[in-house]
N, CA, C and O atoms as a CHARMM CRD file, in Angstrom:
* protein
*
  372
    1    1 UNK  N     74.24300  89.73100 117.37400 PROA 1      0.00000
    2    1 UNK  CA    75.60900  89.42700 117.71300 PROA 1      0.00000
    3    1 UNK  C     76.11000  90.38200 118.76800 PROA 1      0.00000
    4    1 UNK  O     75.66900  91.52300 118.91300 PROA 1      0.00000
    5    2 UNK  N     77.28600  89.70500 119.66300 PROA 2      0.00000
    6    2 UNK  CA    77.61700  90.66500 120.57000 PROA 2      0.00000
    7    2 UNK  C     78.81200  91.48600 120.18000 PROA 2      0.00000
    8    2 UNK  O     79.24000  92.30000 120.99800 PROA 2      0.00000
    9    3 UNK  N     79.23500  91.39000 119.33100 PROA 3      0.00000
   10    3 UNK  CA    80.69300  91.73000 118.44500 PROA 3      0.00000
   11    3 UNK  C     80.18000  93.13300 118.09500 PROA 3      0.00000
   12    3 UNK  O     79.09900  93.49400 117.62900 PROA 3      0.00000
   13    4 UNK  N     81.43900  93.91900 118.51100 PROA 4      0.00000
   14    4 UNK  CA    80.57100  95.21600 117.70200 PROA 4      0.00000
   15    4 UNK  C     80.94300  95.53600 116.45900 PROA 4      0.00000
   16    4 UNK  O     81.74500  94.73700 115.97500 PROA 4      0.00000
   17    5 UNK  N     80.68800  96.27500 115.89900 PROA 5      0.00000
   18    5 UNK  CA    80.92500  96.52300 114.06800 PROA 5      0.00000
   19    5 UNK  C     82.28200  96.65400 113.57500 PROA 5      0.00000
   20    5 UNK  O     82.60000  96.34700 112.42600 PROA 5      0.00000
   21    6 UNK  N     83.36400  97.27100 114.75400 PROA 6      0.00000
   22    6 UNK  CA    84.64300  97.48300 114.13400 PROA 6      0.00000
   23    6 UNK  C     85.07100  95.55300 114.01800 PROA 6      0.00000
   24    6 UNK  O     85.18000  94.80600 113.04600 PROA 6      0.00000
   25    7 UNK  N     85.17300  95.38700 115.09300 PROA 7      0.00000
   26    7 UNK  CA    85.51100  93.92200 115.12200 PROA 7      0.00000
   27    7 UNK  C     85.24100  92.62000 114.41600 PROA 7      0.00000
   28    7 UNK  O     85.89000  91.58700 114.25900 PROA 7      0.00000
   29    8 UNK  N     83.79200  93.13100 113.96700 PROA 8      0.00000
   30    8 UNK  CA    83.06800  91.82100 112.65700 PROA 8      0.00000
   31    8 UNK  C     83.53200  92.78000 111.41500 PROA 8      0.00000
   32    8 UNK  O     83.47100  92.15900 110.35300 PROA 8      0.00000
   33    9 UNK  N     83.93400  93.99400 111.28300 PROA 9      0.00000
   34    9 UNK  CA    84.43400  94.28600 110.36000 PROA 9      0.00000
   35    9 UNK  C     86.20900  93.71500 109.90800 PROA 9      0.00000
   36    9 UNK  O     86.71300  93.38600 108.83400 PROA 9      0.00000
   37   10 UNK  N     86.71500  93.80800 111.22700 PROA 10     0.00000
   38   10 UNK  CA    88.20000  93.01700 111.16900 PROA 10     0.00000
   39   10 UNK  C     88.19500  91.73200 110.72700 PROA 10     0.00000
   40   10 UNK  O     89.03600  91.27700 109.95100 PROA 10     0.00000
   41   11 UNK  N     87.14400  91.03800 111.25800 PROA 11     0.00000
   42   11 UNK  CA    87.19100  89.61500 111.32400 PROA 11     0.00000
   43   11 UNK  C     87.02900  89.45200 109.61700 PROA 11     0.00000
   44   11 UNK  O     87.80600  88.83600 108.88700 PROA 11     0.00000
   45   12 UNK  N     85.61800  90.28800 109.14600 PROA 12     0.00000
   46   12 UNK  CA    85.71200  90.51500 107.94800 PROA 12     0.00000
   47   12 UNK  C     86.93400  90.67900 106.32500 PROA 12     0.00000
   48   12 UNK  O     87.02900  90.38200 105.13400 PROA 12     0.00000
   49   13 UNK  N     87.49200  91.23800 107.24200 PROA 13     0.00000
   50   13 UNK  CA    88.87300  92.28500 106.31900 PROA 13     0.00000
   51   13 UNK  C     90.03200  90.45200 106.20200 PROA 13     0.00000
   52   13 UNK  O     90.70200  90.06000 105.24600 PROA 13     0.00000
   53   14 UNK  N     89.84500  89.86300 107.39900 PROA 14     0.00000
   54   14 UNK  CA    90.66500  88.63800 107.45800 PROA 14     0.00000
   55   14 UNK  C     90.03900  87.56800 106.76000 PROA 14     0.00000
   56   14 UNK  O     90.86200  86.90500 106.12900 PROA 14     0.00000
   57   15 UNK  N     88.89500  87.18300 106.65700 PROA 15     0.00000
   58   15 UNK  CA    87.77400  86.41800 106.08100 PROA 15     0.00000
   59   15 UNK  C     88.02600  86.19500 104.38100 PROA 15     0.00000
   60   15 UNK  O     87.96700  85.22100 103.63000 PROA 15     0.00000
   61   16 UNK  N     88.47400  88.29000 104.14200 PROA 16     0.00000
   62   16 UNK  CA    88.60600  88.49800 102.67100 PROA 16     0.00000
   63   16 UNK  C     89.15500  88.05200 101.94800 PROA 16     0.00000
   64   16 UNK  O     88.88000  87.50000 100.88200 PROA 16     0.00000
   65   17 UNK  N     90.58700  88.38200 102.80900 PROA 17     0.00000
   66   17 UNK  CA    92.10300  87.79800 102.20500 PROA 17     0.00000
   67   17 UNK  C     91.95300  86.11100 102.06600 PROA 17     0.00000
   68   17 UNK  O     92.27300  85.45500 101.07500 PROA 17     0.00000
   69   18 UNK  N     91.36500  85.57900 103.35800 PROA 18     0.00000
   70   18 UNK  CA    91.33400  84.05300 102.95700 PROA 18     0.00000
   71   18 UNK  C     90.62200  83.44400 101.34900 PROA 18     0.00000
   72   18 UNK  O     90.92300  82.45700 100.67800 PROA 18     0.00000
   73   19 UNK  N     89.66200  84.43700 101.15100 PROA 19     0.00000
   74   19 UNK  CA    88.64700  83.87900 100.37100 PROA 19     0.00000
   75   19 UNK  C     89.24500  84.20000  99.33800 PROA 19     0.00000
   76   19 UNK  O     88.60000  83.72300  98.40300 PROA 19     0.00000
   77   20 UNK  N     90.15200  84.76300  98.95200 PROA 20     0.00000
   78   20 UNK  CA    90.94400  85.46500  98.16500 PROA 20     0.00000
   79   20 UNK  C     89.71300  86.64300  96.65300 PROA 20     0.00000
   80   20 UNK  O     89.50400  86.72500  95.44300 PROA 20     0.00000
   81   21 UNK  N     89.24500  87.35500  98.21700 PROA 21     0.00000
   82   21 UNK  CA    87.87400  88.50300  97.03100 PROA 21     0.00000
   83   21 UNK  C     88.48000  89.71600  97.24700 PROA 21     0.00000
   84   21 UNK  O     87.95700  90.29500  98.19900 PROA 21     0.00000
   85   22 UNK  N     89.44000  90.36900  96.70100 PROA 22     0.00000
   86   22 UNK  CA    89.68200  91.60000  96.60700 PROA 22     0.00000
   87   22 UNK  C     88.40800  93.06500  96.72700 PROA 22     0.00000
   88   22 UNK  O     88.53500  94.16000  97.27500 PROA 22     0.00000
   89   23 UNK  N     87.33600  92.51700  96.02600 PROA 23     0.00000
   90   23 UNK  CA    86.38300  93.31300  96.42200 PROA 23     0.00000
   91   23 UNK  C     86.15400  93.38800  97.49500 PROA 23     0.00000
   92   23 UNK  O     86.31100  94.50500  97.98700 PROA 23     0.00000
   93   24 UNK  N     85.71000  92.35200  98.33500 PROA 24     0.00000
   94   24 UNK  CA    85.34900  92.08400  99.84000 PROA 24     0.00000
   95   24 UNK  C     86.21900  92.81400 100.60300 PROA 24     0.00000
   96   24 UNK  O     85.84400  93.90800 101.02700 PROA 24     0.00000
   97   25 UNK  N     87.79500  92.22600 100.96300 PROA 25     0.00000
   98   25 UNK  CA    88.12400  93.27300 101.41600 PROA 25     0.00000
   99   25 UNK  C     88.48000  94.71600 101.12400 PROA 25     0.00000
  100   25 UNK  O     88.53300  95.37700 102.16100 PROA 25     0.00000
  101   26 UNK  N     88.68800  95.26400 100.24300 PROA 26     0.00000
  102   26 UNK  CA    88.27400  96.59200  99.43100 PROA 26     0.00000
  103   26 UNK  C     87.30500  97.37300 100.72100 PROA 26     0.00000
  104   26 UNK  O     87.63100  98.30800 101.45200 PROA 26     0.00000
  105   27 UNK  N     86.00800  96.58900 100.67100 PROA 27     0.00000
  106   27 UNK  CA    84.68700  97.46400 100.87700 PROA 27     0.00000
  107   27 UNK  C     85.13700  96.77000 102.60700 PROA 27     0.00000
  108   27 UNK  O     85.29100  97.79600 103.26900 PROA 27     0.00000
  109   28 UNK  N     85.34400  95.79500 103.36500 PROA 28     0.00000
  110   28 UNK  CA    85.40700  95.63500 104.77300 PROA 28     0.00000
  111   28 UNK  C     86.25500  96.21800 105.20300 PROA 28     0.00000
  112   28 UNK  O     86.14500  96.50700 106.39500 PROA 28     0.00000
  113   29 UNK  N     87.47600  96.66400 104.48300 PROA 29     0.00000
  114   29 UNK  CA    88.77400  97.61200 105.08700 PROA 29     0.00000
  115   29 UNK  C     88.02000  98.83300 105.39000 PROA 29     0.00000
  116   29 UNK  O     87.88200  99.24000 106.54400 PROA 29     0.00000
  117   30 UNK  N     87.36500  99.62100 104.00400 PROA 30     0.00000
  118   30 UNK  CA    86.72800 100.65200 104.58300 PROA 30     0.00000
  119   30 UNK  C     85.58400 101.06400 105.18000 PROA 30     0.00000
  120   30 UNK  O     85.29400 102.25700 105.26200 PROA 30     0.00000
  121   31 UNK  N     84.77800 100.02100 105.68700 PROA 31     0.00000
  122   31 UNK  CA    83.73600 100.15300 106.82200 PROA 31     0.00000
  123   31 UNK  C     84.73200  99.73500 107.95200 PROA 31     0.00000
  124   31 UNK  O     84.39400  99.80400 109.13400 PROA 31     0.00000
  125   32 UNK  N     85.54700  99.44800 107.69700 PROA 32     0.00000
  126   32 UNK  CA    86.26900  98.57800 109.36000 PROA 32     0.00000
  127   32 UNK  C     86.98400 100.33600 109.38300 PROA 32     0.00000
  128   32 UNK  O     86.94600 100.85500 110.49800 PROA 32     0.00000
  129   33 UNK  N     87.46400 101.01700 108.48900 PROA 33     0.00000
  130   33 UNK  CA    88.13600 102.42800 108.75900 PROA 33     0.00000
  131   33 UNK  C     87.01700 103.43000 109.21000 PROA 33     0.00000
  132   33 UNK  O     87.13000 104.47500 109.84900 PROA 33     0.00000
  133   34 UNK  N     85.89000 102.80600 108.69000 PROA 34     0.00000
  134   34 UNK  CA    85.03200 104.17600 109.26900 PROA 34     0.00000
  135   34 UNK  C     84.25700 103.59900 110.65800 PROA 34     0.00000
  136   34 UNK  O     83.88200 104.48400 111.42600 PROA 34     0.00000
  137   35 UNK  N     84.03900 102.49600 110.97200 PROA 35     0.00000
  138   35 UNK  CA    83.63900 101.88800 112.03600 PROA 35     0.00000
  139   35 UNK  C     85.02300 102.17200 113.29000 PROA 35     0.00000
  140   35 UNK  O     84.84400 101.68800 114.40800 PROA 35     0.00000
  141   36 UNK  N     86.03300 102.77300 113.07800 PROA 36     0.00000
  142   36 UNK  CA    86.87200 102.99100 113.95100 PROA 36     0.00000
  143   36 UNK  C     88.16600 102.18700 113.78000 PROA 36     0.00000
  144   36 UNK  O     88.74900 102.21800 114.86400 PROA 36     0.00000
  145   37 UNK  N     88.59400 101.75400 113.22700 PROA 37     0.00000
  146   37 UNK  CA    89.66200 101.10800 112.89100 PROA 37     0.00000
  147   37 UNK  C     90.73700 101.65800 112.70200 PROA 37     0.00000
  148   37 UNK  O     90.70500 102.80500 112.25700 PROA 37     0.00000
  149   38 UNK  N     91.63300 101.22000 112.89300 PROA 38     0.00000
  150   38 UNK  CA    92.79600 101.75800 112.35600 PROA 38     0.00000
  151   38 UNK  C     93.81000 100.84900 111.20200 PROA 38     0.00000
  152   38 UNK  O     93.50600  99.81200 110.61200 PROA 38     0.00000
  153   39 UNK  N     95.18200 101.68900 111.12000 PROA 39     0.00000
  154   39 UNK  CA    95.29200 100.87200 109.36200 PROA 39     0.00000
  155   39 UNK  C     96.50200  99.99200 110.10200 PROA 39     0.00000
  156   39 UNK  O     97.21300  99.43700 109.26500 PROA 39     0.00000
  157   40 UNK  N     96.95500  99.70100 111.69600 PROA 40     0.00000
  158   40 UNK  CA    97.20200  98.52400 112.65600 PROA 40     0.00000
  159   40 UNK  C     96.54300  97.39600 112.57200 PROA 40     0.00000
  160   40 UNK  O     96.93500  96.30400 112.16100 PROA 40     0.00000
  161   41 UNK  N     95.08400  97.84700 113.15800 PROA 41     0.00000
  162   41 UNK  CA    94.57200  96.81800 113.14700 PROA 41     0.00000
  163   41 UNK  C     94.07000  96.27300 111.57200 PROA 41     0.00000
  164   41 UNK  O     93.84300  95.07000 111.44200 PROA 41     0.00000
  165   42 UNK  N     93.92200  97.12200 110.48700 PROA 42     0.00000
  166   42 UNK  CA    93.47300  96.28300 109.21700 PROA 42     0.00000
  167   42 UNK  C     94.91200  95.67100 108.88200 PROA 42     0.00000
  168   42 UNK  O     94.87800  94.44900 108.74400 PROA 42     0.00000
  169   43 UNK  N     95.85500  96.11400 108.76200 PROA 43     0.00000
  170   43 UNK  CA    97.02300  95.39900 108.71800 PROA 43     0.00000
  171   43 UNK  C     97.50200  93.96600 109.16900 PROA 43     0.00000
  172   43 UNK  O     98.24100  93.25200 108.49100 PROA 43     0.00000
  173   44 UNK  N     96.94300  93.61400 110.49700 PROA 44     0.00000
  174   44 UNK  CA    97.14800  92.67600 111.17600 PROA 44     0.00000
  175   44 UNK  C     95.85700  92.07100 110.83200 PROA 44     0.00000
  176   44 UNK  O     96.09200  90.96600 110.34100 PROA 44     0.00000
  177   45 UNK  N     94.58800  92.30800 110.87300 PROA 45     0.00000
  178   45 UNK  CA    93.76000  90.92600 109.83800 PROA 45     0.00000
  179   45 UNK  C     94.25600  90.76700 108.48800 PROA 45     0.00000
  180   45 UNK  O     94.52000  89.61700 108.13800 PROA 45     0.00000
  181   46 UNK  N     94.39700  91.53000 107.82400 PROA 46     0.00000
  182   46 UNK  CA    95.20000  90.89300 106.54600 PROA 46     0.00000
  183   46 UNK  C     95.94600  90.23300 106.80600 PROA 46     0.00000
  184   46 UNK  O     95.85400  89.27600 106.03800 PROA 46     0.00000
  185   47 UNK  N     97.18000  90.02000 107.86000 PROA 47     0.00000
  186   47 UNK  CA    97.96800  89.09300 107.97300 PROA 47     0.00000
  187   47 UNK  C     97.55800  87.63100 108.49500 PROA 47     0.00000
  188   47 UNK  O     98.01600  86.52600 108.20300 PROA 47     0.00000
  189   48 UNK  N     96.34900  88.08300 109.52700 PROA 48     0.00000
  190   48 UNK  CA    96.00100  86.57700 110.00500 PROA 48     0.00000
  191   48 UNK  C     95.54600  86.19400 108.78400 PROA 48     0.00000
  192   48 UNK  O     96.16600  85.27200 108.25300 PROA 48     0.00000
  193   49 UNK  N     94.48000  86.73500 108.10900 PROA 49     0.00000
  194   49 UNK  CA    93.86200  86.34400 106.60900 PROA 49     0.00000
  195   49 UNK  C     94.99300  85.33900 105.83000 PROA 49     0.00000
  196   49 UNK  O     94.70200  84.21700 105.41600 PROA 49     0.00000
  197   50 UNK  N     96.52500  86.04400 105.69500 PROA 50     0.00000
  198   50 UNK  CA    97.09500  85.21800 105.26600 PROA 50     0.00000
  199   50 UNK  C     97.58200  84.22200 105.46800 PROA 50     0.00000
  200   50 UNK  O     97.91900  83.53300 104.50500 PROA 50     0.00000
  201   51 UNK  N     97.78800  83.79800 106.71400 PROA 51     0.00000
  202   51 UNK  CA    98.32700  82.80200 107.59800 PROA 51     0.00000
  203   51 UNK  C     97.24900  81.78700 107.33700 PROA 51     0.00000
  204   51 UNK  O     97.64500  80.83000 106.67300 PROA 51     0.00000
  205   52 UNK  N     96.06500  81.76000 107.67200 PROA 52     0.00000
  206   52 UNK  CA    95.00300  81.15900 107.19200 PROA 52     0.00000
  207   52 UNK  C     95.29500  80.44700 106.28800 PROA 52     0.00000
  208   52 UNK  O     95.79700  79.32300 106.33200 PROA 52     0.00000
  209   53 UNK  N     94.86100  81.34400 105.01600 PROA 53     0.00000
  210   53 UNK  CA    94.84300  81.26000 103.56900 PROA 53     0.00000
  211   53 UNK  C     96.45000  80.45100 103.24500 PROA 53     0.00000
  212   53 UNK  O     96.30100  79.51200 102.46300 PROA 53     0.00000
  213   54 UNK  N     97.55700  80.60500 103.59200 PROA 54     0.00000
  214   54 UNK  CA    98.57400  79.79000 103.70700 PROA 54     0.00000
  215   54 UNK  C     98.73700  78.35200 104.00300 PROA 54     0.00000
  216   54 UNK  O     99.29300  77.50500 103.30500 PROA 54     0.00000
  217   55 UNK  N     98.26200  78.23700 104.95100 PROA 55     0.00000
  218   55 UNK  CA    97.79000  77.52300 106.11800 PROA 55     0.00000
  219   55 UNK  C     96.69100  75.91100 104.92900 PROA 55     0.00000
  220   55 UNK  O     96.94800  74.71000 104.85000 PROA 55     0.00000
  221   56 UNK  N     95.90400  76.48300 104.46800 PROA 56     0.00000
  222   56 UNK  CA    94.82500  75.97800 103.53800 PROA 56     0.00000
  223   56 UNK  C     95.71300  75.31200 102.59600 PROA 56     0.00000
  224   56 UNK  O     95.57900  74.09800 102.44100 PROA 56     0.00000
  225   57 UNK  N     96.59900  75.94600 101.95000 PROA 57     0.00000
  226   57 UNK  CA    96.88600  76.07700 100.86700 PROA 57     0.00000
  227   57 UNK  C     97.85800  75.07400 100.72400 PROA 57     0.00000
  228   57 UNK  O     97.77000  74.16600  99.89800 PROA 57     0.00000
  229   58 UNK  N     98.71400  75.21100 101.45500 PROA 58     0.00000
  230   58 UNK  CA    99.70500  74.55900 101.86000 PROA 58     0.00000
  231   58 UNK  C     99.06100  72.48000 102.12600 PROA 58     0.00000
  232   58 UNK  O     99.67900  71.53800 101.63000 PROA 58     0.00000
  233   59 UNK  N     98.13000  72.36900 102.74700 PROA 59     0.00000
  234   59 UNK  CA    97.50000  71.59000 103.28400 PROA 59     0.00000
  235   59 UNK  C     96.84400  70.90400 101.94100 PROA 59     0.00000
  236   59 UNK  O     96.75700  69.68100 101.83200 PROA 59     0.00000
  237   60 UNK  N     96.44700  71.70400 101.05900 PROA 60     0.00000
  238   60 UNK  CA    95.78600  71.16500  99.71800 PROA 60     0.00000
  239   60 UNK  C     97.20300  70.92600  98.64900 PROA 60     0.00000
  240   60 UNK  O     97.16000  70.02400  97.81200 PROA 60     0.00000
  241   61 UNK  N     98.06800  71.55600  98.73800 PROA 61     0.00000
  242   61 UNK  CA    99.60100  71.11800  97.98500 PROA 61     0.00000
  243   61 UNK  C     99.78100  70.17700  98.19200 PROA 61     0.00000
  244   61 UNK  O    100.05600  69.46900  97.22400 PROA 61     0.00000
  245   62 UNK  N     99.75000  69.49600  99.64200 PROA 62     0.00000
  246   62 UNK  CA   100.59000  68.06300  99.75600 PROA 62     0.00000
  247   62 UNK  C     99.52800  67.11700  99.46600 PROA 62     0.00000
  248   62 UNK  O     99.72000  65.96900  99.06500 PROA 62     0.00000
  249   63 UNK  N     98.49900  67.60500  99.66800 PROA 63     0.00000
  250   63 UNK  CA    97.23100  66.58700  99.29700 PROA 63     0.00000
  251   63 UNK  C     97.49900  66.11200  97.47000 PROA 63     0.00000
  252   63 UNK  O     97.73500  65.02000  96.95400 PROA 63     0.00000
  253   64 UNK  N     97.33200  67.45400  96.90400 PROA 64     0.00000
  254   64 UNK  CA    96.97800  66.97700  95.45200 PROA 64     0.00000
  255   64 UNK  C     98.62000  66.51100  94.79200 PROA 64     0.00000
  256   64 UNK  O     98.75800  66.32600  93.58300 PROA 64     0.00000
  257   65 UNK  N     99.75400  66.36700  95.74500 PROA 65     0.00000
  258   65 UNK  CA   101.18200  66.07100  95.66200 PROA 65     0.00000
  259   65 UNK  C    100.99400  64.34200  95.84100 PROA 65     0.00000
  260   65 UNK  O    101.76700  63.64500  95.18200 PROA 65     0.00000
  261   66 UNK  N    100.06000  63.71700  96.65200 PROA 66     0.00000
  262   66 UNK  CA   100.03700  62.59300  97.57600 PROA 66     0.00000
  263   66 UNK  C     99.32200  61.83200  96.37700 PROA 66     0.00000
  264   66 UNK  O     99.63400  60.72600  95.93800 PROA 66     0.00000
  265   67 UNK  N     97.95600  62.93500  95.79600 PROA 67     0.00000
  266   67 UNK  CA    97.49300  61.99100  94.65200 PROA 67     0.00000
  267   67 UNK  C     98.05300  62.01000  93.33600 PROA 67     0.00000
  268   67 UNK  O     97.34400  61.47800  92.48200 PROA 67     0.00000
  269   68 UNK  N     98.93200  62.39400  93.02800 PROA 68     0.00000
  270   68 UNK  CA    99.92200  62.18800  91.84100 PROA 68     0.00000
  271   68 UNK  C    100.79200  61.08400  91.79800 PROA 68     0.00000
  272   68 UNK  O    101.20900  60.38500  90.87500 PROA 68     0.00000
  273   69 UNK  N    101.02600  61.09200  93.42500 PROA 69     0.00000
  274   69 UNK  CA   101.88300  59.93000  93.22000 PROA 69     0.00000
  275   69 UNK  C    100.92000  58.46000  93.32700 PROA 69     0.00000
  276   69 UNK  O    101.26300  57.33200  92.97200 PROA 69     0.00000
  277   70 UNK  N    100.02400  58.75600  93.74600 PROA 70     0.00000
  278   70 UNK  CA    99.23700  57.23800  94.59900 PROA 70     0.00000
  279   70 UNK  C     97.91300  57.32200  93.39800 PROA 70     0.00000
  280   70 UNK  O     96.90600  56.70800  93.75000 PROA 70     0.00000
  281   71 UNK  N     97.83200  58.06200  91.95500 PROA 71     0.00000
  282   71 UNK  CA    96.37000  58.18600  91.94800 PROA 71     0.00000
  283   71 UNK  C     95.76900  57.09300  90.83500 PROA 71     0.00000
  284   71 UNK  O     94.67500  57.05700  90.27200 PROA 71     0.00000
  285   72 UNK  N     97.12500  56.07300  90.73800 PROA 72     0.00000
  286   72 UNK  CA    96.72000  55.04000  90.20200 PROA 72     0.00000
  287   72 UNK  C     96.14900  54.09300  91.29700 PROA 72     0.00000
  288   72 UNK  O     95.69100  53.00500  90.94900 PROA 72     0.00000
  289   73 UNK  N     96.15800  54.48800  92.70500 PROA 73     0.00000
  290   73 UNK  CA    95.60200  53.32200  93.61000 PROA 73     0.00000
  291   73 UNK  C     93.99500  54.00800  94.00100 PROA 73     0.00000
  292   73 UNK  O     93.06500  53.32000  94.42400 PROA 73     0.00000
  293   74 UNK  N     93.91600  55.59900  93.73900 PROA 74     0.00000
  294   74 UNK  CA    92.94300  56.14000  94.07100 PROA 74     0.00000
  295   74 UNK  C     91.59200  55.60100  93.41300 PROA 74     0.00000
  296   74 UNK  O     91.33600  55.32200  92.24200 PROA 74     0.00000
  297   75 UNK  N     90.62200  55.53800  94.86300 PROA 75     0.00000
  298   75 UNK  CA    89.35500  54.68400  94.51600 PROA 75     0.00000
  299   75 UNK  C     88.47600  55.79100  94.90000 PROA 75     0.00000
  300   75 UNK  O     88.79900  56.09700  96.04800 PROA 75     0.00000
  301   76 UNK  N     87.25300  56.74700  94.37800 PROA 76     0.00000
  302   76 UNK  CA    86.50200  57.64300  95.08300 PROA 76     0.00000
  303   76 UNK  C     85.21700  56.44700  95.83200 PROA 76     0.00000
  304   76 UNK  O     84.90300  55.30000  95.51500 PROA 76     0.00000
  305   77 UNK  N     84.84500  57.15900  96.66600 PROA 77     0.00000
  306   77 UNK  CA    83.59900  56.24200  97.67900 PROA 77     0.00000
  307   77 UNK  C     82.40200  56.16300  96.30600 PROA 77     0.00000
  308   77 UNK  O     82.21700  56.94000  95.37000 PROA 77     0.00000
  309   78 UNK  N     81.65100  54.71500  96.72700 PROA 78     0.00000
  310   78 UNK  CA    80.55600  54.79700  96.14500 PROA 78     0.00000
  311   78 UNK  C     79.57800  55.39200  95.61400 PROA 78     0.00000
  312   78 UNK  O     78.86900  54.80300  94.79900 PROA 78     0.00000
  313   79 UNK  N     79.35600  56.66000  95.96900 PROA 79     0.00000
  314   79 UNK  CA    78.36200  57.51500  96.29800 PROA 79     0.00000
  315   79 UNK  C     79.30600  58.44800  95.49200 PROA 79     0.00000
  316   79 UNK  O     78.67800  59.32700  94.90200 PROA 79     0.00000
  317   80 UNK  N     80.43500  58.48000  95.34000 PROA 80     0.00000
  318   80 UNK  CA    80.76800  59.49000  94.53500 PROA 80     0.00000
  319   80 UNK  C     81.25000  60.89500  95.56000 PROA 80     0.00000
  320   80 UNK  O     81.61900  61.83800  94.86100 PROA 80     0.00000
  321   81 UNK  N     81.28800  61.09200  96.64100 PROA 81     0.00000
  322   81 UNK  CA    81.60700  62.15800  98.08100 PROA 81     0.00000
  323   81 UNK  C     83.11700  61.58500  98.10800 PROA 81     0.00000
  324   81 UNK  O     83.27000  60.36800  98.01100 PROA 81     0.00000
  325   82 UNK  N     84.24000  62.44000  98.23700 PROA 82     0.00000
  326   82 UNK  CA    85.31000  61.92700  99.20600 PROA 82     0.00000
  327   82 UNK  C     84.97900  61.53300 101.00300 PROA 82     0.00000
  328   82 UNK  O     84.01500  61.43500 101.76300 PROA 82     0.00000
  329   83 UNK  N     85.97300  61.44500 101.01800 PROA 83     0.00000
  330   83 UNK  CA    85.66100  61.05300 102.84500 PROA 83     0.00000
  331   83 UNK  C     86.01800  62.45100 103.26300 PROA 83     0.00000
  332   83 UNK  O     86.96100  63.17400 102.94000 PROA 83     0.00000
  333   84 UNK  N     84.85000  62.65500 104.19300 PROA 84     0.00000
  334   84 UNK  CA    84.98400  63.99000 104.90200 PROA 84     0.00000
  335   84 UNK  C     84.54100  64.94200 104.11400 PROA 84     0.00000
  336   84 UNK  O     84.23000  65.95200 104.74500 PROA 84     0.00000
  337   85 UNK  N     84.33000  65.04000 102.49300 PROA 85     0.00000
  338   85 UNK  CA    84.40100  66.32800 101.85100 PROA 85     0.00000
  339   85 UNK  C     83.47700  67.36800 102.39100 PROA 85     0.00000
  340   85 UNK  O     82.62300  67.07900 103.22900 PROA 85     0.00000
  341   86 UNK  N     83.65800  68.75400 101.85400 PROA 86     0.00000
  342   86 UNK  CA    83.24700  69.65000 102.06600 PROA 86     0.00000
  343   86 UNK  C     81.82400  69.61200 101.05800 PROA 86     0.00000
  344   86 UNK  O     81.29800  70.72100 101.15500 PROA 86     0.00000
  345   87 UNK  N     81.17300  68.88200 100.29900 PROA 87     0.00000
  346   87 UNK  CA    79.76800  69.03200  99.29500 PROA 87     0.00000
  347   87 UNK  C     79.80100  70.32300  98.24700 PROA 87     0.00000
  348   87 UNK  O     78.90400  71.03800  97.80200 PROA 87     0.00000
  349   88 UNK  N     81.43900  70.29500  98.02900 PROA 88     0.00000
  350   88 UNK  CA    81.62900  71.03600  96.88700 PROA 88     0.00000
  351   88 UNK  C     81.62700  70.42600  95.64700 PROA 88     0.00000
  352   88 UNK  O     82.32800  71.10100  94.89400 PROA 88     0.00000
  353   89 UNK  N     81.12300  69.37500  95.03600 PROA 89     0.00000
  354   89 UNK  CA    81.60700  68.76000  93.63100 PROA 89     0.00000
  355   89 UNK  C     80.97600  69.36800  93.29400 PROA 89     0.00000
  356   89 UNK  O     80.24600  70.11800  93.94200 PROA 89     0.00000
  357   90 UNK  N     81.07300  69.20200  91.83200 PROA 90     0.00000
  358   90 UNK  CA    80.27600  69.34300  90.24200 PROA 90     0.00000
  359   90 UNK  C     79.36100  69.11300  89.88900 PROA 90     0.00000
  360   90 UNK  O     78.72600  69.77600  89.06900 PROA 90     0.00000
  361   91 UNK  N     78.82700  67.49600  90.71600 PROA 91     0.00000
  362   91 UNK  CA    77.29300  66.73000  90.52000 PROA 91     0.00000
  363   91 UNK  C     76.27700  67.83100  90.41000 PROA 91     0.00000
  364   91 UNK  O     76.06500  68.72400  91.23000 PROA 91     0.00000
  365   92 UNK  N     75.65200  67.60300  89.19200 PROA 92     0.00000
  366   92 UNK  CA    74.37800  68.38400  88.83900 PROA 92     0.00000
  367   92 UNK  C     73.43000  67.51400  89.97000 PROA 92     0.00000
  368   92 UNK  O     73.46900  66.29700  90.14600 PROA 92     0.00000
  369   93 UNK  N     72.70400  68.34900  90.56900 PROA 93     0.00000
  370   93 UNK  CA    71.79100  67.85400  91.49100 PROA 93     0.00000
  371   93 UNK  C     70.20000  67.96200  91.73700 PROA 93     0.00000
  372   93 UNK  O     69.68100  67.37600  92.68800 PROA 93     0.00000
């Protein structure tokens, strides 16, 4: 990678907050502090982190809002996949 370590460490520290792993960022704040960072810049990936993570969240509210109201019309695809999904279900495989 051409990114140097403070910076995949930031990107990291923002990555955390989205994923919502307190450990993760824990341990990327302080390689991103000893890789040269400052507590500016970890400050401000935590915030993009949240904007993100907001961002997501927000987007899955109105979704699972849309099937409450409609989820007596809701049909899943044949195959059992939503449209578009991400290949996160449950199916034992």
């Amino acid at each position: 990678m051409k990114l140097d370590s403070r910076t995949l460490r930031l990107i990291a520290v923002g990555a955390s907050v989205t994923a919502n792993c307190m450990p993760c960022l824990e341990a990327n704040a302080t390689k991103a502090l000893e890789d040269g960072a400052d507590e500016q810049e970890i400050a401000d990936a935590i915030s993009v982190g949240r904007l993100v993570r907001q961002g997501a969240a927000s987007k899955m509210d109105r979704y699972t809002a849309s099937l409450s109201q409609a989820f007596a019309t809701f049909s899943p695809s044949p195959d059992g996949a939503s449209q578009g999904g991400c290949g996160c279900d449950a199916r034992e495989g």
